[in-house]
C-alpha positions as CSV (number, residue, x, y, z in Angstrom):
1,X,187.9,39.8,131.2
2,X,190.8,41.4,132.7
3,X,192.2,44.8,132.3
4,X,195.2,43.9,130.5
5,X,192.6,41.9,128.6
6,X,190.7,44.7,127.2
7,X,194.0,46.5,126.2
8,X,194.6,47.6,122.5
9,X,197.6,47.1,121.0
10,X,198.5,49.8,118.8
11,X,200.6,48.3,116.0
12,X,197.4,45.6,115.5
13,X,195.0,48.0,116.0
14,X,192.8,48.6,112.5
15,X,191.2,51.6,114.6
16,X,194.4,53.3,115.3
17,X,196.0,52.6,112.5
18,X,192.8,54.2,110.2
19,X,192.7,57.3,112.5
20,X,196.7,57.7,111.8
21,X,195.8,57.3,107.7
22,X,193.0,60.0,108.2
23,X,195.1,62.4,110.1
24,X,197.9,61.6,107.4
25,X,195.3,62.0,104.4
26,X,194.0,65.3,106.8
27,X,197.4,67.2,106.7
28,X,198.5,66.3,103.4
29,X,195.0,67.4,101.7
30,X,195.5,70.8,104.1
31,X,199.1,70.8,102.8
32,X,197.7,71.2,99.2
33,X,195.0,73.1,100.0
34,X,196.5,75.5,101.7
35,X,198.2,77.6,98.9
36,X,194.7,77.6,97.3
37,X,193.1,79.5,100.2
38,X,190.9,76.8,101.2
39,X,190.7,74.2,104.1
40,X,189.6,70.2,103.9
41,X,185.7,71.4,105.0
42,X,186.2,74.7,102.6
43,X,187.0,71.7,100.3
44,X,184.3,69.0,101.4
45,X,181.6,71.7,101.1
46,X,182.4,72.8,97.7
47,X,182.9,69.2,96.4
48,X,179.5,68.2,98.3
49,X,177.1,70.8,96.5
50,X,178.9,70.2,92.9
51,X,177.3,66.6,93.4
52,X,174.7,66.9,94.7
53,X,173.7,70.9,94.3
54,X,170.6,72.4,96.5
55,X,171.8,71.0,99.9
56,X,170.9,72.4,102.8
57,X,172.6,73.7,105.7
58,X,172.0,70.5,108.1
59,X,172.7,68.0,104.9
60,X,175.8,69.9,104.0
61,X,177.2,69.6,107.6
62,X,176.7,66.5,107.7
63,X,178.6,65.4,104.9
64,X,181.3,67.4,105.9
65,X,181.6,66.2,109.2
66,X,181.1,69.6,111.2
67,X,178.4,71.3,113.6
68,X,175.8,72.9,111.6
69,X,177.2,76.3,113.2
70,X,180.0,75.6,111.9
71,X,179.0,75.4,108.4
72,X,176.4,78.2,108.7
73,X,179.8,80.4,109.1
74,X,181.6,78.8,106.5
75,X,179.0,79.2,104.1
76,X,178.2,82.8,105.1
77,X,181.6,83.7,104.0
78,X,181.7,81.4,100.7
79,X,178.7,83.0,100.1
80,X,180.4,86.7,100.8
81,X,183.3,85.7,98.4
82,X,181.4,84.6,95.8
83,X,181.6,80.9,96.1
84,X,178.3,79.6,96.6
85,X,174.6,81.3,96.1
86,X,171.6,80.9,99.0
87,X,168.1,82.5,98.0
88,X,167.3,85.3,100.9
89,X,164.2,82.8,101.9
90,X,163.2,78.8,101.7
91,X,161.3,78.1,99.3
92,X,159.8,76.0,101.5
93,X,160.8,75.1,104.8
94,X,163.3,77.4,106.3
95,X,166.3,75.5,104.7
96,X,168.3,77.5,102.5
97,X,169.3,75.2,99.4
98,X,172.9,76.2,98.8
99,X,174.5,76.5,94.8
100,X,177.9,76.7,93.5
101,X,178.3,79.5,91.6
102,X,180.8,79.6,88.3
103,X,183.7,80.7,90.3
104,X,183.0,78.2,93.3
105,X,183.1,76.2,90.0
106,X,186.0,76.5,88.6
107,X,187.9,76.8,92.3
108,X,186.8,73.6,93.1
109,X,188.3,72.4,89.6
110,X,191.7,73.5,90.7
111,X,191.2,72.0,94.1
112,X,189.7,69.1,93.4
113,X,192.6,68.2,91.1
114,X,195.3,68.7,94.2
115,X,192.9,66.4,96.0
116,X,193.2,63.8,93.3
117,X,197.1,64.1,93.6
118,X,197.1,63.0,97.3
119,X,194.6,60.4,96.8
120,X,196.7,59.1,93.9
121,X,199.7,59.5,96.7
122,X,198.1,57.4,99.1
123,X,197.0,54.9,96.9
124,X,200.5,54.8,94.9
125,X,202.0,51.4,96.5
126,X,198.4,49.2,95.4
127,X,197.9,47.6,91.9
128,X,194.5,48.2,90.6
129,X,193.0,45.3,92.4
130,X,194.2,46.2,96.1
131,X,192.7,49.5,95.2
132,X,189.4,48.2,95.1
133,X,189.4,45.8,97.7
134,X,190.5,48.6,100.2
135,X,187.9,50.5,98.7
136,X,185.2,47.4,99.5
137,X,186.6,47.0,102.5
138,X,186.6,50.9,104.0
139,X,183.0,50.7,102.7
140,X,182.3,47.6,104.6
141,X,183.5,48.8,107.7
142,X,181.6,51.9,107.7
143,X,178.0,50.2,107.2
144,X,179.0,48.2,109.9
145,X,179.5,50.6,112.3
146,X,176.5,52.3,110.7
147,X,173.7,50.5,110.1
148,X,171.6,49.5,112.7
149,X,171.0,46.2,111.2
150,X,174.5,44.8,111.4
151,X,174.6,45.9,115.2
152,X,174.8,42.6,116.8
153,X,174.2,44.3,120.5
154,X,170.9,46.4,119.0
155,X,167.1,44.8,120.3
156,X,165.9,42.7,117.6
């Protein structure tokens, strides 16, 4: 295979072209965000432990695609500002299970509603059933990319 070969178009490029929607989706979510004093992880984090409340530290990171340093900090100062409750020791463990408190609550309402808008932005040129099949199809894409299993390169 030659170098020219292994090029990547751009304007065919599914890869580019979903990192250019995520940056998009990124900056408008920020946009609405913004005037709400929150960021798209202040966001992600809040939206997270509504859903699934008690996560810790590592799991919360996770899901909101950041360092675990990173969240520590955030969640030191939702927890300062009254957004979120952590017990001073684990349980068991030495995770810290992390709660939304009622005003982390009812912020979230607000912003989760802004979110809502943009999604409903993004989403405004597909009928019902294009919805879903992009929906299928993101989903698809990440197991692929994912799960061991569907790696055709990974030892058997």
């Amino acid at each position: 295979m030659s170098q020219e070969d292994a090029q990547i178009e751009l304007e065919t490029s599914v890869g580019y072209l979903l990192k250019e929607a995520s940056s998009a989706l990124r900056s408008a979510m920020e946009a609405v965000l913004r005037p709400l004093g929150m960021s798209v992880t202040h966001y992600s984090c809040l939206e997270l432990l509504a859903q699934r409340p008690g996560l810790s530290n590592s799991e919360l990171a996770r899901g909101a695609f950041v360092t675990r340093q990173s969240m520590n900090v955030l969640l030191q100062a939702l927890e300062r500002d009254g957004f979120v409750s952590r017990p001073d020791q684990a349980a068991e463990g030495r995770a810290l299970p992390t709660r939304l408190t009622e005003l982390g609550r009812s912020r979230l309402t607000v912003a989760s509603a802004a979110v809502r808008g943009v999604e409903d932005r993004m989403r405004s040129g597909l009928d019902a059933v294009e919805r879903e099949q992009l929906r299928a199809l993101l989903a698809r894409c990440v197991t692929a990319l994912t799960d061991p299993a569907s790696d055709p390169a990974a030892p058997r």
